[in-house]
C-alpha positions in Angstrom: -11.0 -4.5 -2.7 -9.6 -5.1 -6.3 -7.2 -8.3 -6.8 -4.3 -5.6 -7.5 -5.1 -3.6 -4.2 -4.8 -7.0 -2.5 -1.8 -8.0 -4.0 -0.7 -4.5 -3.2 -1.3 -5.2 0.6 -0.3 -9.0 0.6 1.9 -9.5 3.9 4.1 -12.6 2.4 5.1 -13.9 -0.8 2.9 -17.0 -0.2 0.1 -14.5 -0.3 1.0 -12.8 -3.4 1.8 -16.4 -5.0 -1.7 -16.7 -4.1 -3.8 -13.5 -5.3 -1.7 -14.0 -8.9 -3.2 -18.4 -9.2 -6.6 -17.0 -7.9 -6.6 -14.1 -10.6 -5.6 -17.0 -13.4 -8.9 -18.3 -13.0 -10.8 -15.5 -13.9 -12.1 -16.1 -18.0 -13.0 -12.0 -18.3 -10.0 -10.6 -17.7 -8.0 -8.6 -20.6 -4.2 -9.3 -20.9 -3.7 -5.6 -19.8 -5.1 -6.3 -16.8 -3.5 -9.9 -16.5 0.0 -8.0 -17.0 -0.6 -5.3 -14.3 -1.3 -7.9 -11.7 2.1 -9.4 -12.3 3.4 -6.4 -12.3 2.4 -5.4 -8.7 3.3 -8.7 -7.6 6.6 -8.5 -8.5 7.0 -4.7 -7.4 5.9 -6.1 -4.0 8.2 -9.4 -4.1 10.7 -7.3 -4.3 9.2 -4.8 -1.4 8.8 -7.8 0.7 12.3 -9.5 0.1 13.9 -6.2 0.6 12.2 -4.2 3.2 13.1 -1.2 1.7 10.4 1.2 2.3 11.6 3.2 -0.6 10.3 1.0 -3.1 6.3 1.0 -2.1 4.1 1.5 -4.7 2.2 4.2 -2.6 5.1 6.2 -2.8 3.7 9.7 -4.2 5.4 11.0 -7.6 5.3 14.9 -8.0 4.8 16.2 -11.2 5.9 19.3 -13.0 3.8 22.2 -13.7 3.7 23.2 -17.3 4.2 26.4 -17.8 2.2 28.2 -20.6 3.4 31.4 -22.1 0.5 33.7 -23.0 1.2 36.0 -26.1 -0.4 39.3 -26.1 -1.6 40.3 -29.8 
């Protein structure tokens, strides 16, 4: 399991304080990758201070078909 998937799953902001000084250690890390970790940490800070099971990142998102018009020649 990825540092993000761990963070995802942390049970208490100690945890997540955690995952986020264990993942400042690591020397081959891109920024992008530095930026999504806090990212998830903060979406679940704010899952785990809340409680509000609307705001999990599992949540699925539904997307809209595009709709392609065929022209007949």
């Amino acid at each position: 399991m990825g540092l993000r998937e761990q963070i995802k799953s942390a049970a208490s902001e100690a945890e997540v304080t955690s995952l986020l000084s264990k993942g400042q250690t690591f020397d081959l890390v891109s920024d992008r990758t530095k930026r999504s970790w806090k990212s998830t940490a903060r979406f679940r800070l704010t899952q785990l201070s809340s409680n509000d099971p609307a705001q999990s990142p599992e949540k699925s998102v539904e997307t809209k078909k595009n709709k392609t018009s065929k022209k007949s020649k």
